[in-house]
Biopython code that builds the backbone (N, CA, C, O; Angstrom):
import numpy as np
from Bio.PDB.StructureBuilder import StructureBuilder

atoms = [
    (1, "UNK", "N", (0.859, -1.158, 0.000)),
    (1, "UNK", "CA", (0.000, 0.000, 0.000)),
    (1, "UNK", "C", (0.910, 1.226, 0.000)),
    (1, "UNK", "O", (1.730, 1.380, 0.905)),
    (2, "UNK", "N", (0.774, 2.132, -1.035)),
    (2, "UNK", "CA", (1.090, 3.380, -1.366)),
    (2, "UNK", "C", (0.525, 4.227, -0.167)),
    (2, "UNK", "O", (-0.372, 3.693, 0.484)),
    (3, "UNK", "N", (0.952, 5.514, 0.212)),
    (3, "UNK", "CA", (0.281, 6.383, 0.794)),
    (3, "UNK", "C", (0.820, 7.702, -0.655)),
    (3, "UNK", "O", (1.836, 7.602, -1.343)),
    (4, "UNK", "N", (0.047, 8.519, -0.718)),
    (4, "UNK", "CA", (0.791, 9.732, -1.379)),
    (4, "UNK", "C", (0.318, 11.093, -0.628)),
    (4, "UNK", "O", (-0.818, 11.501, -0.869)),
    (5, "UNK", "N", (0.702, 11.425, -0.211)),
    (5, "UNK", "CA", (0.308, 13.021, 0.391)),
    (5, "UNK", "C", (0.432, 13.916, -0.233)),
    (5, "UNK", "O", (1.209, 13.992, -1.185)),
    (6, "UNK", "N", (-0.660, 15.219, 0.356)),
    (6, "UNK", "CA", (-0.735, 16.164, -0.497)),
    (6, "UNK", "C", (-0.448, 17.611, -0.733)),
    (6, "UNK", "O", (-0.827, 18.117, 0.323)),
    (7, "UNK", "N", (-0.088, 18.396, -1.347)),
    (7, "UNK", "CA", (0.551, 19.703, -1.247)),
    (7, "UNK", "C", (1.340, 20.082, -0.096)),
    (7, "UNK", "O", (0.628, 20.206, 0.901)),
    (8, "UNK", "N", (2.591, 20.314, 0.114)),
    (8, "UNK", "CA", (3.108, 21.283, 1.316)),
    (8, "UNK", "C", (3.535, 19.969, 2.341)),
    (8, "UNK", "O", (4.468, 20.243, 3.097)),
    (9, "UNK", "N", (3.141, 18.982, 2.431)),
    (9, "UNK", "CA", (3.189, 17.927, 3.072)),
    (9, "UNK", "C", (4.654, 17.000, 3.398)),
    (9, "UNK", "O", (5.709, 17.545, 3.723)),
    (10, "UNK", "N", (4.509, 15.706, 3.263)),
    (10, "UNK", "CA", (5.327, 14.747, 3.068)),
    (10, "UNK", "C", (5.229, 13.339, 3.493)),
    (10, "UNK", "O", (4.230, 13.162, 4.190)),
    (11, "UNK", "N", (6.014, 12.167, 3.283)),
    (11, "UNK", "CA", (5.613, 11.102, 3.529)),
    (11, "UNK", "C", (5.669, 11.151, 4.882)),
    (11, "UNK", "O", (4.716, 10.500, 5.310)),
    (12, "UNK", "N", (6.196, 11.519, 5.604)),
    (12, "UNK", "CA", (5.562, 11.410, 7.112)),
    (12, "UNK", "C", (4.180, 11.763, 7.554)),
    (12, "UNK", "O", (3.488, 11.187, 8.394)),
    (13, "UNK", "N", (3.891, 12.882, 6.788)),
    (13, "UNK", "CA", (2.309, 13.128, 6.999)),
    (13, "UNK", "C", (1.214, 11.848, 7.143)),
    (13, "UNK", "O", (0.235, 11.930, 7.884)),
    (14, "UNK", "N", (1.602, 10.325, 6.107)),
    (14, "UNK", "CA", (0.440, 9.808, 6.288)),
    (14, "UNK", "C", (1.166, 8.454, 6.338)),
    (14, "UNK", "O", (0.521, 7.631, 5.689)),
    (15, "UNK", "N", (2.572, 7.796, 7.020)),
    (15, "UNK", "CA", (2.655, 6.644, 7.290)),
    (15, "UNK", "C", (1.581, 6.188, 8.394)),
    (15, "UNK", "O", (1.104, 5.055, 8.456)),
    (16, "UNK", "N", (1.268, 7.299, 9.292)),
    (16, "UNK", "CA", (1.103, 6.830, 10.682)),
    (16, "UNK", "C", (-0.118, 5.678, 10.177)),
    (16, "UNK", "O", (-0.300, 4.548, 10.630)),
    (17, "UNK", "N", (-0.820, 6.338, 9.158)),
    (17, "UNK", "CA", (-1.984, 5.444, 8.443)),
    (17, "UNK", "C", (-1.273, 3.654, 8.330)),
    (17, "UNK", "O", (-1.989, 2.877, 8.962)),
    (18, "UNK", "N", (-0.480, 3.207, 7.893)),
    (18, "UNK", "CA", (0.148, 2.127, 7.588)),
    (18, "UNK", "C", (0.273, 1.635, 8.696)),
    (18, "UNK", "O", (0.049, 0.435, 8.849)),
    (19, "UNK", "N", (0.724, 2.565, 9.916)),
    (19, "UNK", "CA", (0.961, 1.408, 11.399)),
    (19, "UNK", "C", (-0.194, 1.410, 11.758)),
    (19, "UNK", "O", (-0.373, 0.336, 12.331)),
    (20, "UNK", "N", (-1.355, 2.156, 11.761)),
    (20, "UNK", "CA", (-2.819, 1.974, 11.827)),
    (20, "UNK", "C", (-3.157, 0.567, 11.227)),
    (20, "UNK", "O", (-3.125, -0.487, 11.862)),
    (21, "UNK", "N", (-3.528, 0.730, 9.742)),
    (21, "UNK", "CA", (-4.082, -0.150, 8.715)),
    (21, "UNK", "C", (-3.481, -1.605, 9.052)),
    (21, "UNK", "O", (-4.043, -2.632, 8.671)),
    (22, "UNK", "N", (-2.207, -1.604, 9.851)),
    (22, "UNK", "CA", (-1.368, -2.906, 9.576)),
    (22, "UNK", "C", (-1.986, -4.254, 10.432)),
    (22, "UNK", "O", (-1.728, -5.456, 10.499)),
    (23, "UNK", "N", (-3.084, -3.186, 11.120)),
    (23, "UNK", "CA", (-4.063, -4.417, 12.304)),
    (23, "UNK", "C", (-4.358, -4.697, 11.699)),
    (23, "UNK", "O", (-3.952, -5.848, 11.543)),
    (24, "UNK", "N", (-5.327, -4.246, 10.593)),
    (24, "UNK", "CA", (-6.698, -4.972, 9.421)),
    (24, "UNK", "C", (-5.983, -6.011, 8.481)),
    (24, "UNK", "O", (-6.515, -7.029, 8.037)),
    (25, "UNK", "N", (-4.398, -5.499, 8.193)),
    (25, "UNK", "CA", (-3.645, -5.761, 7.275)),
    (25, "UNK", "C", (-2.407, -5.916, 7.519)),
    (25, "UNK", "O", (-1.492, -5.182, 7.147)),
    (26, "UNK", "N", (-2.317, -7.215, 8.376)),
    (26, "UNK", "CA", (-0.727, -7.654, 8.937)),
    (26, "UNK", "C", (-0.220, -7.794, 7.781)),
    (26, "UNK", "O", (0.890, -7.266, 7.698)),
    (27, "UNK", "N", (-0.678, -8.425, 6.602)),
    (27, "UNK", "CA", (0.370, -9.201, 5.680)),
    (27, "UNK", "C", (0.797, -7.834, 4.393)),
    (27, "UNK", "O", (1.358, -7.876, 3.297)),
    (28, "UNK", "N", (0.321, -6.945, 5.049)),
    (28, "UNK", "CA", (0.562, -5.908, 3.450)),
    (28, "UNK", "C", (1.356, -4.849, 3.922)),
    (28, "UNK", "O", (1.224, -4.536, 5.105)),
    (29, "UNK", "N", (2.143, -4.248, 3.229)),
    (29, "UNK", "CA", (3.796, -3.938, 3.283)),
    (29, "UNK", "C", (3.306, -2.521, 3.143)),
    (29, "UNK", "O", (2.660, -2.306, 2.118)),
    (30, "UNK", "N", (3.546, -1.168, 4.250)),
    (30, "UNK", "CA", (3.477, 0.253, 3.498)),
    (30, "UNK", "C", (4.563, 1.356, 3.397)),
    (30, "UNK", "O", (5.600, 1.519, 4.041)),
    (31, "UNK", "N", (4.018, 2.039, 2.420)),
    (31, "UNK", "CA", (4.982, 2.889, 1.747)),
    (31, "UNK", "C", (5.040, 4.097, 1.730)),
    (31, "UNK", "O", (4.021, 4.372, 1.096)),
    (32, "UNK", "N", (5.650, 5.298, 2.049)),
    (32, "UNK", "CA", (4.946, 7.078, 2.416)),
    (32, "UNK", "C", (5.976, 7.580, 1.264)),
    (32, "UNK", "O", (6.870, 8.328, 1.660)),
    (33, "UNK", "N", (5.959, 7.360, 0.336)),
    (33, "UNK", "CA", (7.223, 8.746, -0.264)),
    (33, "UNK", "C", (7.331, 9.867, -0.268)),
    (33, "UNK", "O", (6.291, 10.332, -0.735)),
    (34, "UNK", "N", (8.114, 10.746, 0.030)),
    (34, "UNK", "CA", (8.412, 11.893, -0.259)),
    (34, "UNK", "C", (8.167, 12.584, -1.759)),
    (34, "UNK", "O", (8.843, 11.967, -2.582)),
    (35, "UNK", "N", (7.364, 13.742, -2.412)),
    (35, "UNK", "CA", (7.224, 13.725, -3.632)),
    (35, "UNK", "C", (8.661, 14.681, -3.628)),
    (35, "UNK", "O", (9.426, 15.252, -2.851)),
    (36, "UNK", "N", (8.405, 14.381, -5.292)),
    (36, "UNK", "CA", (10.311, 15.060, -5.616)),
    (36, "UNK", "C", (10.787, 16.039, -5.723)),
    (36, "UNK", "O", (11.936, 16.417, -5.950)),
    (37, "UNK", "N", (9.219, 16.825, -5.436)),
    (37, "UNK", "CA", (10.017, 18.088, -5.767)),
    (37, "UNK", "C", (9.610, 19.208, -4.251)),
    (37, "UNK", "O", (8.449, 19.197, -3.842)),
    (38, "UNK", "N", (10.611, 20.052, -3.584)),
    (38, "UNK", "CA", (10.037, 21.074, -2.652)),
    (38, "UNK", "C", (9.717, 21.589, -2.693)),
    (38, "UNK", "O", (10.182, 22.465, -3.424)),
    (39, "UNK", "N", (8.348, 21.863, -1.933)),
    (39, "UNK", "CA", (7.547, 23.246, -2.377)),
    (39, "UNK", "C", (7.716, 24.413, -1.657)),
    (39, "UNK", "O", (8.107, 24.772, -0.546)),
    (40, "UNK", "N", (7.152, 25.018, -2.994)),
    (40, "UNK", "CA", (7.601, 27.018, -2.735)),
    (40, "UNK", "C", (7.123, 27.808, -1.473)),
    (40, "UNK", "O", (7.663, 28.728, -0.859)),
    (41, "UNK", "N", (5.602, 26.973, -1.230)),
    (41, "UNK", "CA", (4.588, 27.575, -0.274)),
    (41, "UNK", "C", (4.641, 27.417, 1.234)),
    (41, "UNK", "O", (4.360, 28.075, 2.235)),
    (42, "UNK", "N", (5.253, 25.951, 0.844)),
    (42, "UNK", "CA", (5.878, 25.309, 2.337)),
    (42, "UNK", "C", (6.879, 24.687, 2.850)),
    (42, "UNK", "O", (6.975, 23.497, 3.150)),
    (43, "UNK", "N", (7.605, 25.506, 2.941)),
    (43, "UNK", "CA", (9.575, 25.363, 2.818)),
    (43, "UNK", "C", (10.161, 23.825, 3.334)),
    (43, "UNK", "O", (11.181, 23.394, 2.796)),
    (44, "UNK", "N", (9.255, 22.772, 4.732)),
    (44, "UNK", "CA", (9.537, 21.747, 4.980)),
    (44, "UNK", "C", (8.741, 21.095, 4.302)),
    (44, "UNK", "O", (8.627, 19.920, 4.651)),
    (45, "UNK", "N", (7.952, 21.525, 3.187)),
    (45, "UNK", "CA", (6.776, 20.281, 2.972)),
    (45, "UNK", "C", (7.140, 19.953, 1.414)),
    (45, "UNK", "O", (7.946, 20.745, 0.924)),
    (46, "UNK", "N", (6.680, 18.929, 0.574)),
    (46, "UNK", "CA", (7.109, 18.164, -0.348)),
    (46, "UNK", "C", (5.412, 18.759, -1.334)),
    (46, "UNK", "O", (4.278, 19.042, -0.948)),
    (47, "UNK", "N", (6.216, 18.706, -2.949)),
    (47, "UNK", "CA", (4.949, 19.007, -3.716)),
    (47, "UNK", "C", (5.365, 18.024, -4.666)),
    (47, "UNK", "O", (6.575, 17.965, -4.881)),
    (48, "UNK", "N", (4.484, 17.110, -5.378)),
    (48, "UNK", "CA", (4.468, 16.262, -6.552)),
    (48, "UNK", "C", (4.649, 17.373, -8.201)),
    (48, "UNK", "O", (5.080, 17.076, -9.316)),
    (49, "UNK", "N", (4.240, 18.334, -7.788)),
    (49, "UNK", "CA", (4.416, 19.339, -9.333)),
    (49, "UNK", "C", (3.846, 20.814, -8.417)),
    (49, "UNK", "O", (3.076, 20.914, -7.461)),
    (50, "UNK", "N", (4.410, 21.567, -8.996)),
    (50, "UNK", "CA", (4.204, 22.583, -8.694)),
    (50, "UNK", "C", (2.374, 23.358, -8.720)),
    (50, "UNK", "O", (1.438, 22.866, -9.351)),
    (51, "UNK", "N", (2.302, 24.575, -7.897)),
    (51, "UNK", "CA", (0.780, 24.523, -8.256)),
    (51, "UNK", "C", (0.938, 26.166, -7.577)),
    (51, "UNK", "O", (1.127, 26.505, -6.409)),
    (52, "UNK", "N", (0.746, 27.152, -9.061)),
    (52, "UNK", "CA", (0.404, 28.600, -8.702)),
    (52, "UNK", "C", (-0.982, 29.076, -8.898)),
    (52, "UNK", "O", (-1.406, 30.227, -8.795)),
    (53, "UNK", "N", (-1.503, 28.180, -9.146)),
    (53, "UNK", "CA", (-3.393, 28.450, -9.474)),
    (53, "UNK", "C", (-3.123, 29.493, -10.675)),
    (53, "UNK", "O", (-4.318, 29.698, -10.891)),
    (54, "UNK", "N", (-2.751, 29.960, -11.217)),
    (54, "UNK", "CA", (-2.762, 31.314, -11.784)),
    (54, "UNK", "C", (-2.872, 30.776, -13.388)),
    (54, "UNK", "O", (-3.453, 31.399, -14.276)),
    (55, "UNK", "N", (-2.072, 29.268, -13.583)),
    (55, "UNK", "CA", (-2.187, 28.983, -15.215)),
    (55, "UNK", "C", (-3.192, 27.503, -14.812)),
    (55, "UNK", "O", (-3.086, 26.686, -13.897)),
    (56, "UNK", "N", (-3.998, 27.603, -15.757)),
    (56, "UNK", "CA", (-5.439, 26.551, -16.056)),
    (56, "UNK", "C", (-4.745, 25.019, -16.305)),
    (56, "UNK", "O", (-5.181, 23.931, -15.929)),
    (57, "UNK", "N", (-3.460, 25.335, -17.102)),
    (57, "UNK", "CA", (-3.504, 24.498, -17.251)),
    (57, "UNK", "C", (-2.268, 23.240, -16.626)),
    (57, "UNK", "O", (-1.980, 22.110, -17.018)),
    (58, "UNK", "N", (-1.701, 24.216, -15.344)),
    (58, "UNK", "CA", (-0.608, 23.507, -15.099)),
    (58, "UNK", "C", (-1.049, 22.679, -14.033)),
    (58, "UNK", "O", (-0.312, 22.909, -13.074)),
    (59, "UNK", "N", (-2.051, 21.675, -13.697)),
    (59, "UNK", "CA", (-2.348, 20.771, -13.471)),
    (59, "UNK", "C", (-2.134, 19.706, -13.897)),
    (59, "UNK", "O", (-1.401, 18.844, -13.412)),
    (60, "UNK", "N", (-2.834, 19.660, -14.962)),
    (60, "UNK", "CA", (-2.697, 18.624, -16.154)),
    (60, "UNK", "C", (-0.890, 18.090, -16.514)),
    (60, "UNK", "O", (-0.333, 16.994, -16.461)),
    (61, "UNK", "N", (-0.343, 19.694, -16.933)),
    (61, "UNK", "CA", (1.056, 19.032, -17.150)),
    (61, "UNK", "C", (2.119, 18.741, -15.673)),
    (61, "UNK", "O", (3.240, 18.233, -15.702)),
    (62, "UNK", "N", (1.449, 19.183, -14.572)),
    (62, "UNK", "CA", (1.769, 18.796, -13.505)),
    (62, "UNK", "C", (1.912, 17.084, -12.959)),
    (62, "UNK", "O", (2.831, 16.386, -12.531)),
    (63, "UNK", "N", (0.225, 16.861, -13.293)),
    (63, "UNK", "CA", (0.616, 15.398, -13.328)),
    (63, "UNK", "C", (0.784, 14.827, -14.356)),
    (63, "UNK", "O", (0.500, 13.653, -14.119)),
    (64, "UNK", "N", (1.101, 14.935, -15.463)),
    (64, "UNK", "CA", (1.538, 14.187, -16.375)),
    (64, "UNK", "C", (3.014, 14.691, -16.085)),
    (64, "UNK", "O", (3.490, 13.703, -16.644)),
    (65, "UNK", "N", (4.165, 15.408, -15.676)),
    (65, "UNK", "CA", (5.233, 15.087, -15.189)),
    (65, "UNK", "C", (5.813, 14.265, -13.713)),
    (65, "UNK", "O", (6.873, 13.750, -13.357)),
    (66, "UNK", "N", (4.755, 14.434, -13.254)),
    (66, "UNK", "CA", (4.994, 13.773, -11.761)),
    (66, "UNK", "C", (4.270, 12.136, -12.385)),
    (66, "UNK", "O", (4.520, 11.284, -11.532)),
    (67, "UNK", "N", (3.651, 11.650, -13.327)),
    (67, "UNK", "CA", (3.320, 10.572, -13.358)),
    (67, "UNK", "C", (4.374, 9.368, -13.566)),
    (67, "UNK", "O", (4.161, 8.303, -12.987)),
    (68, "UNK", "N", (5.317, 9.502, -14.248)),
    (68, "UNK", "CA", (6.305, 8.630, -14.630)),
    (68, "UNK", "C", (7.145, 8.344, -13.512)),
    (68, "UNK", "O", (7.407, 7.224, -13.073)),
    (69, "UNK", "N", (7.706, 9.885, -12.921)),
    (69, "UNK", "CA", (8.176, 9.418, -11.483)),
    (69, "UNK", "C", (8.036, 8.926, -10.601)),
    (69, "UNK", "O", (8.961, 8.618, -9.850)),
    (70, "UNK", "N", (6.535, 8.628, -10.341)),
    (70, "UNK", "CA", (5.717, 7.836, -9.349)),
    (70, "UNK", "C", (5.706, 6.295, -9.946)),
    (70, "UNK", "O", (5.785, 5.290, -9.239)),
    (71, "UNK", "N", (5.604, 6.305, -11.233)),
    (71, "UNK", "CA", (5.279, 5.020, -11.821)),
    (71, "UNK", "C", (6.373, 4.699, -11.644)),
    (71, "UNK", "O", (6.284, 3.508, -11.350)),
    (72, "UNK", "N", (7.924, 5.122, -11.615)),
    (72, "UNK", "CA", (9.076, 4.174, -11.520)),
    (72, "UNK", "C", (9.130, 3.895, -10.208)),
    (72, "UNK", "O", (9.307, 2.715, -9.908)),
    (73, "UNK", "N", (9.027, 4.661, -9.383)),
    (73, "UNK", "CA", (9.219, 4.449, -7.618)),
    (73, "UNK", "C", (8.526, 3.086, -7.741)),
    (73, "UNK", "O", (9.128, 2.012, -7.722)),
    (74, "UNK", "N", (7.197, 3.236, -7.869)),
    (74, "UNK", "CA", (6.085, 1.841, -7.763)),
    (74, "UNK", "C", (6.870, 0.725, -8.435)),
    (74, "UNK", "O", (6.935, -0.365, -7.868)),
    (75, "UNK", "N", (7.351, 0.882, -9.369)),
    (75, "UNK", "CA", (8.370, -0.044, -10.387)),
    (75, "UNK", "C", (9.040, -1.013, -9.492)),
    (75, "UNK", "O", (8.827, -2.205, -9.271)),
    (76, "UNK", "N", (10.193, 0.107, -8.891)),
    (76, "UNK", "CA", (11.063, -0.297, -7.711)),
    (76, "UNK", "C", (10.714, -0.614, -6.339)),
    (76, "UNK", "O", (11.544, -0.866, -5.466)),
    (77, "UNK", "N", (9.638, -0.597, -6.205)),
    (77, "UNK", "CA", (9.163, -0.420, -4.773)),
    (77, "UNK", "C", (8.750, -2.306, -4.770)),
    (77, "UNK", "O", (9.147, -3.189, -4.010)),
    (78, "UNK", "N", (7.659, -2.376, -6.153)),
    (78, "UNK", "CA", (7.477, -4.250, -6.213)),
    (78, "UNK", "C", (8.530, -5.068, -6.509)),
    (78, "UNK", "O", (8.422, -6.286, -6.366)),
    (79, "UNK", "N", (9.624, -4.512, -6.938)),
    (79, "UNK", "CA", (10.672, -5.605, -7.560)),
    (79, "UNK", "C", (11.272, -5.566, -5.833)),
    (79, "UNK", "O", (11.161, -6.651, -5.262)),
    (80, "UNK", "N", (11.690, -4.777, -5.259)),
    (80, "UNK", "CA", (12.473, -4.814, -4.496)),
    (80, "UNK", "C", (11.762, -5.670, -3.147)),
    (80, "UNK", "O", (12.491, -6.271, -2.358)),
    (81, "UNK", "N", (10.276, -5.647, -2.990)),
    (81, "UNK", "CA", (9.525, -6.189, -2.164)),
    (81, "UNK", "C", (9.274, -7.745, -2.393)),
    (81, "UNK", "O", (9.151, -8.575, -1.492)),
    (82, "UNK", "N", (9.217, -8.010, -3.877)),
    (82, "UNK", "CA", (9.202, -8.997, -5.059)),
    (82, "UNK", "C", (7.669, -9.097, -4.849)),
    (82, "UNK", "O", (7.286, -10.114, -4.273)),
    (83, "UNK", "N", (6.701, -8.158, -5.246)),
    (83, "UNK", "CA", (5.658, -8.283, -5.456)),
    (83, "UNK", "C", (5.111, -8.453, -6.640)),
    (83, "UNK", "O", (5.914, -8.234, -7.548)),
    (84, "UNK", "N", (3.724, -8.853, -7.095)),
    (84, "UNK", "CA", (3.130, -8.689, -8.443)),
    (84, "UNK", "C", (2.235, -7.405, -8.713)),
    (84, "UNK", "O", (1.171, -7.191, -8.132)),
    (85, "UNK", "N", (2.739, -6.675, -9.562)),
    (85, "UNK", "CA", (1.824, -5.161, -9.457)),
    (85, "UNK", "C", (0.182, -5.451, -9.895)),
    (85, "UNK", "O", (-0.557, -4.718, -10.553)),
    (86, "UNK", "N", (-0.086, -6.681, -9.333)),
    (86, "UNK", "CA", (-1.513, -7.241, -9.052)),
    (86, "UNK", "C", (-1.493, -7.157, -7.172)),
    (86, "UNK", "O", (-2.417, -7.520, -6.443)),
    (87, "UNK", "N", (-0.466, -6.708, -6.830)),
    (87, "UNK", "CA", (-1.026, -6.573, -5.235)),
    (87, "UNK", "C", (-0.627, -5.218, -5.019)),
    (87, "UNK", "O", (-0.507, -4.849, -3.850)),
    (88, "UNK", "N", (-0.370, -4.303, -6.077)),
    (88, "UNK", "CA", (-0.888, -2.821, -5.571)),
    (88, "UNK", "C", (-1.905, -2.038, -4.874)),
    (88, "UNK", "O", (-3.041, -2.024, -5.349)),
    (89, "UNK", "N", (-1.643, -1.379, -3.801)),
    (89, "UNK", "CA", (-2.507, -0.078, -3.324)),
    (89, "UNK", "C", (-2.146, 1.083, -3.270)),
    (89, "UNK", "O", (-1.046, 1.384, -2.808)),
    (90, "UNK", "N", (-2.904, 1.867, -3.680)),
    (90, "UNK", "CA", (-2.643, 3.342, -3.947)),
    (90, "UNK", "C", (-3.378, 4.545, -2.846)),
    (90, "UNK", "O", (-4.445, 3.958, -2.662)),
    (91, "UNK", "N", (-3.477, 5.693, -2.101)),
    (91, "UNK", "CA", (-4.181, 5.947, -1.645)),
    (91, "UNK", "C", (-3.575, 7.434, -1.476)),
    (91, "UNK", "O", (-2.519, 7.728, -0.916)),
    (92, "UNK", "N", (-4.223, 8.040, -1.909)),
    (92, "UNK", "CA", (-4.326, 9.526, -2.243)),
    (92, "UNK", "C", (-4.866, 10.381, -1.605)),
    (92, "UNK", "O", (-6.001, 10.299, -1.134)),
    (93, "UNK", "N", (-3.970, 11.487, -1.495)),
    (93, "UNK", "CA", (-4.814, 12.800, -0.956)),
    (93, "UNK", "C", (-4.400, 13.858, -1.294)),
    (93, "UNK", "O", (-3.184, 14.026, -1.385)),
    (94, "UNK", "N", (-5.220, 14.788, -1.552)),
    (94, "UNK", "CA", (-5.319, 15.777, -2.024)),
    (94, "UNK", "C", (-4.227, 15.813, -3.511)),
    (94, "UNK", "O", (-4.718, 15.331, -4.531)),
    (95, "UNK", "N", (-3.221, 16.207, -3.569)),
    (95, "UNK", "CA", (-2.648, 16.358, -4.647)),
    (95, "UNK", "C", (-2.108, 14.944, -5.080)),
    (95, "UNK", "O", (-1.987, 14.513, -6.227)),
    (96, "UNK", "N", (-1.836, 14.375, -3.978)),
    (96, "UNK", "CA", (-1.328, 13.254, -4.296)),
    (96, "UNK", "C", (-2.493, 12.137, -4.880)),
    (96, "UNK", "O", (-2.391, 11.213, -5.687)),
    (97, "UNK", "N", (-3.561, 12.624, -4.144)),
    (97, "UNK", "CA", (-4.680, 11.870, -5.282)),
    (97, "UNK", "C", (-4.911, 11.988, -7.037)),
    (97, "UNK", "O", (-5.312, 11.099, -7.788)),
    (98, "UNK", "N", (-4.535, 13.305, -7.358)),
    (98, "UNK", "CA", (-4.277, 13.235, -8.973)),
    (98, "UNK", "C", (-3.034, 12.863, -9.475)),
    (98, "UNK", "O", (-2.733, 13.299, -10.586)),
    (99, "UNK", "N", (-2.156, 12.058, -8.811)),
    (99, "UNK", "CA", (-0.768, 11.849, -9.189)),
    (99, "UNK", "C", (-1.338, 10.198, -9.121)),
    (99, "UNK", "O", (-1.194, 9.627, -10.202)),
    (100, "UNK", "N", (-1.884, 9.451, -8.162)),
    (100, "UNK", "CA", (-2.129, 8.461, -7.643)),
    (100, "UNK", "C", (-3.494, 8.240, -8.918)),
    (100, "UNK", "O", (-3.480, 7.254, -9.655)),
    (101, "UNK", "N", (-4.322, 9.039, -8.986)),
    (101, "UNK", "CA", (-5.834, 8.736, -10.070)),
    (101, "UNK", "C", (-5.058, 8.163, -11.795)),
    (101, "UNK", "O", (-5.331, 7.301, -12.631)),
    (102, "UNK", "N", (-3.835, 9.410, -11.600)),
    (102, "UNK", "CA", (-3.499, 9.336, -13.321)),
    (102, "UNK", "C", (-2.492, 7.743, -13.376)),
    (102, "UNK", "O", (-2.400, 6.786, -14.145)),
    (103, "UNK", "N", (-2.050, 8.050, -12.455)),
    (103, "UNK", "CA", (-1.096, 6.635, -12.490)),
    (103, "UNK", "C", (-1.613, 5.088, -12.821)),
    (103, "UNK", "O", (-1.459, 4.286, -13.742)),
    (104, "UNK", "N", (-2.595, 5.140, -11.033)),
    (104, "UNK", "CA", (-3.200, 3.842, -11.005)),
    (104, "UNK", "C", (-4.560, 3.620, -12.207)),
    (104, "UNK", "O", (-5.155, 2.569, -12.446)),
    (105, "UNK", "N", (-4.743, 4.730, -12.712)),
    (105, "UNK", "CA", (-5.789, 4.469, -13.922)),
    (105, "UNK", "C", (-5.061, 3.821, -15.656)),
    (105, "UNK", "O", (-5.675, 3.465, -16.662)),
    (106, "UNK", "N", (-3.887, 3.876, -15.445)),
    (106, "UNK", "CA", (-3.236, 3.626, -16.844)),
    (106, "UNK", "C", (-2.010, 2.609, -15.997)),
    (106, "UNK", "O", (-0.905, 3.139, -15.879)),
    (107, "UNK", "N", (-2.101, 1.840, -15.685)),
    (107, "UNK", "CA", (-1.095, 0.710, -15.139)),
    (107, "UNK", "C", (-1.542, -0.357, -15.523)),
    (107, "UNK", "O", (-2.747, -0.598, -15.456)),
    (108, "UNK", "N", (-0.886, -0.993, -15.881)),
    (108, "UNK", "CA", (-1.764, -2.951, -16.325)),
    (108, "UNK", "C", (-0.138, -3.687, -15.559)),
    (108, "UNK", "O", (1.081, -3.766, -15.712)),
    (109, "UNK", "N", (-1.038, -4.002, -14.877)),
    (109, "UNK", "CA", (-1.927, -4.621, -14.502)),
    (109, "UNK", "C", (-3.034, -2.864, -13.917)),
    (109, "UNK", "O", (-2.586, -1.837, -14.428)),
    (110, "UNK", "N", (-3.880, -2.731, -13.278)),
    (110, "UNK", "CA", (-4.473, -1.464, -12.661)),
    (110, "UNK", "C", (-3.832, -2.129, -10.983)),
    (110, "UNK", "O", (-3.476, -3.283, -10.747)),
    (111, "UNK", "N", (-3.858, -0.990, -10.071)),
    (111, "UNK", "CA", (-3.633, -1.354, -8.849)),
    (111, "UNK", "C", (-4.869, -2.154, -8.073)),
    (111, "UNK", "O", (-5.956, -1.939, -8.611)),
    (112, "UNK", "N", (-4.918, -2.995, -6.967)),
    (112, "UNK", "CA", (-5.884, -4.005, -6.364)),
    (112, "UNK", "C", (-6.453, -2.912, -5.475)),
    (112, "UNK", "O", (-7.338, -3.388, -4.763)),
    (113, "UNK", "N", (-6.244, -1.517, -5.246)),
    (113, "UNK", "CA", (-7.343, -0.581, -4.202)),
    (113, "UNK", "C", (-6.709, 0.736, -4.912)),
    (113, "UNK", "O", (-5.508, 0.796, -5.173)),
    (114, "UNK", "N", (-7.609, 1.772, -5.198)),
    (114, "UNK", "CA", (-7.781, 3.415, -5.212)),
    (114, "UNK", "C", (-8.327, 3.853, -4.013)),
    (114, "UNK", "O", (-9.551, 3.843, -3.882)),
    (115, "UNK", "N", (-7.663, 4.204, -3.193)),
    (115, "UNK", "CA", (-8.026, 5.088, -1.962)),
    (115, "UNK", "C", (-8.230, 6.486, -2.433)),
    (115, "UNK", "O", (-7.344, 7.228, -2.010)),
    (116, "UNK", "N", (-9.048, 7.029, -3.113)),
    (116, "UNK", "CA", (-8.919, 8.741, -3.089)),
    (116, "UNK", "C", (-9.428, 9.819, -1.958)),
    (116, "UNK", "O", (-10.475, 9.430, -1.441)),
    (117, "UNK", "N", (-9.113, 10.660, -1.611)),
    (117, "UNK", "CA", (-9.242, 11.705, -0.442)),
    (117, "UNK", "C", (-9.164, 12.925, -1.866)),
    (117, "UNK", "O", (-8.438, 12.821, -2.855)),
    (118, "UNK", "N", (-10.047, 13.921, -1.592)),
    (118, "UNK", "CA", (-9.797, 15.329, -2.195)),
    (118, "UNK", "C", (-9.465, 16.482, -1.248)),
    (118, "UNK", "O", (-9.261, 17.610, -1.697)),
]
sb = StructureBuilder()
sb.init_structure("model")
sb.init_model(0)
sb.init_chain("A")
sb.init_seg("    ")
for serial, (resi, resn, name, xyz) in enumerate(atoms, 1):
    if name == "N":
        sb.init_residue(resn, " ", resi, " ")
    sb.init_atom(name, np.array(xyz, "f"), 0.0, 1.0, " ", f" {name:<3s}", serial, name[0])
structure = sb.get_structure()
């Protein structure tokens, strides 16, 4: 299980979820990444693509640059676990939910859970 957090944030923001979840779900392995790039707005917090509200359309190319980077982490994350990306989970919030929507929607195998949060 993926966690992705959202704007200003970071993977610490939502492991605590994983030592939570791990009662329901002893046997499933979790993951918090850090997104790659630092954001402007919140000097300790992590942004997946940048976001000035001001252009319409830098969403879109926001996550379509943050998508590949996420898709290789996930890449590395099952080989190294030796999983089948048939036992993916994804679970999103806020920004990290459109990084997590565009990803886990175009993956084949698709991931085994979409957690979205807006």
């Amino acid at each position: 299980m993926v966690f992705l957090h959202g704007y200003g944030a970071d993977g610490n923001d939502l492991i605590g979820l994983g030592r939570e979840w791990s009662r329901m779900l002893p046997h499933a392995a979790f993951v918090s990444p850090h997104a790659p790039e630092a954001c402007g707005m919140a000097p300790m917090g992590r942004q997946w693509f940048n976001l000035t509200f001001r252009d319409p359309g830098e969403m879109t190319r926001g996550v379509a640059q943050a998508g590949p980077v996420l898709d290789a982490f996930l890449a590395a994350e099952l080989e190294r676990l030796r999983l089948p990306s048939s036992a993916l989970g994804l679970v999103g919030f806020s920004q990290g939910t459109m990084v997590a929507l565009a990803v886990g929607l175009t993956r084949t195998p698709p991931p085994a859970e979409l957690i979205m949060v807006a």
